[in-house]
N, CA, C and O atoms as CSV, one atom per row, in Angstrom:
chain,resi,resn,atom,element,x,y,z
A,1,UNK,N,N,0.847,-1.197,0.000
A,1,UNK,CA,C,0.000,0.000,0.000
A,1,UNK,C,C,0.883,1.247,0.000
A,1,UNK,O,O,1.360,1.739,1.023
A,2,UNK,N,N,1.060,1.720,-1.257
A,2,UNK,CA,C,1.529,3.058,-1.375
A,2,UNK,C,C,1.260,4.594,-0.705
A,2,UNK,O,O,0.412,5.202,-1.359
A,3,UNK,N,N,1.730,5.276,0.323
A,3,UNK,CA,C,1.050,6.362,1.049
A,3,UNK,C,C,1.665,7.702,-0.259
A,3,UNK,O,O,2.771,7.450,-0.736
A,4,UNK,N,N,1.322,8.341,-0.506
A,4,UNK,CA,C,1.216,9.329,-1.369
A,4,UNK,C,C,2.371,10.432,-0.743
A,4,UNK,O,O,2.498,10.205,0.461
A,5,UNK,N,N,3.290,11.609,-1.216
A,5,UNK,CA,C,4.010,12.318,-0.247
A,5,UNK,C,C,2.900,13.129,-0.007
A,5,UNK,O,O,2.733,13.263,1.206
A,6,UNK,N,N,2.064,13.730,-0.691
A,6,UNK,CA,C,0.821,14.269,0.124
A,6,UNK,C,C,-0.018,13.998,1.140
A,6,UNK,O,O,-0.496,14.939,1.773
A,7,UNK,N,N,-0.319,12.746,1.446
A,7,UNK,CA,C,-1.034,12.155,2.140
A,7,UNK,C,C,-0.193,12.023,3.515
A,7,UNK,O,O,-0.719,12.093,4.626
A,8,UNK,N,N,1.404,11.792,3.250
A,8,UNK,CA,C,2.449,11.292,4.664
A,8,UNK,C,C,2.784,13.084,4.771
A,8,UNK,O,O,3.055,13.391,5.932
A,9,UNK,N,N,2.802,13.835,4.158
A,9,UNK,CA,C,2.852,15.433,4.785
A,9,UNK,C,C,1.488,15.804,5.236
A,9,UNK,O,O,1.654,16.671,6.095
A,10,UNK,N,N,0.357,15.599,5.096
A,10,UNK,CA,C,-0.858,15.607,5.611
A,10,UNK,C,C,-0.699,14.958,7.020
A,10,UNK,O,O,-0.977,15.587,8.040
A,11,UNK,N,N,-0.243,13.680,7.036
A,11,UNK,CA,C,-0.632,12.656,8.386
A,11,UNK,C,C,0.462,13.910,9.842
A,11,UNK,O,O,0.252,14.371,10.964
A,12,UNK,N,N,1.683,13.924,8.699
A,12,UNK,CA,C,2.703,14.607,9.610
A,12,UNK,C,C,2.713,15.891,10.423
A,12,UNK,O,O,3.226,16.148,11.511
A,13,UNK,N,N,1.677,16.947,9.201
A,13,UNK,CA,C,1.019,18.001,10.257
A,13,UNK,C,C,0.264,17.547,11.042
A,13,UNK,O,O,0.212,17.931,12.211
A,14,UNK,N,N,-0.426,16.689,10.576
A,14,UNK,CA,C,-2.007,16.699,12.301
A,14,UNK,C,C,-1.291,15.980,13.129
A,14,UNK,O,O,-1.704,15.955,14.288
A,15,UNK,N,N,-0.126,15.251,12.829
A,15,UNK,CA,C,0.301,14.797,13.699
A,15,UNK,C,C,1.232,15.393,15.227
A,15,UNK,O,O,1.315,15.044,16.405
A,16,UNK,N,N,1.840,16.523,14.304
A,16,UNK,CA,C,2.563,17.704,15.129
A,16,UNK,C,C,1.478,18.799,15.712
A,16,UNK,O,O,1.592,19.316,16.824
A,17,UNK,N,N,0.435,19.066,14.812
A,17,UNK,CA,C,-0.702,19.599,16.031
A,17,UNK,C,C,-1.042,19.324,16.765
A,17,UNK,O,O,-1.172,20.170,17.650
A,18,UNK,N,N,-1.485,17.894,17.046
A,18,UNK,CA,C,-1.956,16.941,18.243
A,18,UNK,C,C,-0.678,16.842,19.332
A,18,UNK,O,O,-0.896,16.816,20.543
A,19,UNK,N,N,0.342,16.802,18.909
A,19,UNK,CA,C,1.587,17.196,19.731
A,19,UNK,C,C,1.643,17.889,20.865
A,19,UNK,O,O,1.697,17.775,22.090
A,20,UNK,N,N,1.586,19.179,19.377
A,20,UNK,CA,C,1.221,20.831,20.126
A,20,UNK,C,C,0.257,21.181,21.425
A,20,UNK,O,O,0.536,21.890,22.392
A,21,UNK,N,N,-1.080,20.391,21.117
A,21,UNK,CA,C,-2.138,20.394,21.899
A,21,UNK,C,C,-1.764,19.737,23.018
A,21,UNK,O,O,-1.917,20.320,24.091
A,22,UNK,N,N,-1.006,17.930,22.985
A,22,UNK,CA,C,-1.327,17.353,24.237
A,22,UNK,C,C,0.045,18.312,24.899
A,22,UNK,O,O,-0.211,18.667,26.049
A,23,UNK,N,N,1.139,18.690,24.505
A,23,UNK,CA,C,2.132,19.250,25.077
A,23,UNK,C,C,1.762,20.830,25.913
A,23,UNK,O,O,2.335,21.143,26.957
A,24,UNK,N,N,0.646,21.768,25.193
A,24,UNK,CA,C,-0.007,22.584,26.126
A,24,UNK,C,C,-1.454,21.999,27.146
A,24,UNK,O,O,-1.956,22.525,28.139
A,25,UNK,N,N,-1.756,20.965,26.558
A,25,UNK,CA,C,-2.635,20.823,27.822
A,25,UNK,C,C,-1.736,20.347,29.491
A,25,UNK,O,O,-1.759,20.763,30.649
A,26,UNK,N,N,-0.857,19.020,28.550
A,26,UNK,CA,C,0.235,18.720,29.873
A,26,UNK,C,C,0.932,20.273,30.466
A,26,UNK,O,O,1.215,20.088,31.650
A,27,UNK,N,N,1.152,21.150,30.210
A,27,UNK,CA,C,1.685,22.276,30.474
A,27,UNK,C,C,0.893,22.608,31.229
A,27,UNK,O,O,1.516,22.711,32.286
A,28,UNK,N,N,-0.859,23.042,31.533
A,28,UNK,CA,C,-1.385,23.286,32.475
A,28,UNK,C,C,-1.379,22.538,33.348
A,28,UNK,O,O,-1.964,22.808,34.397
């Protein structure tokens, strides 16, 4: 199953947002 470079730069941002998020929620 071929992932597309669009599709693995897609997965890779939401992946670093969800990051972002659990890393400021752990911060509160």
């Amino acid at each position: 199953m071929a992932i597309s470079v669009a599709d693995a730069k897609k997965r890779e941002t939401r992946d670093r947002r969800i990051a972002k998020i659990i890393e400021s929620i752990s911060a509160n």
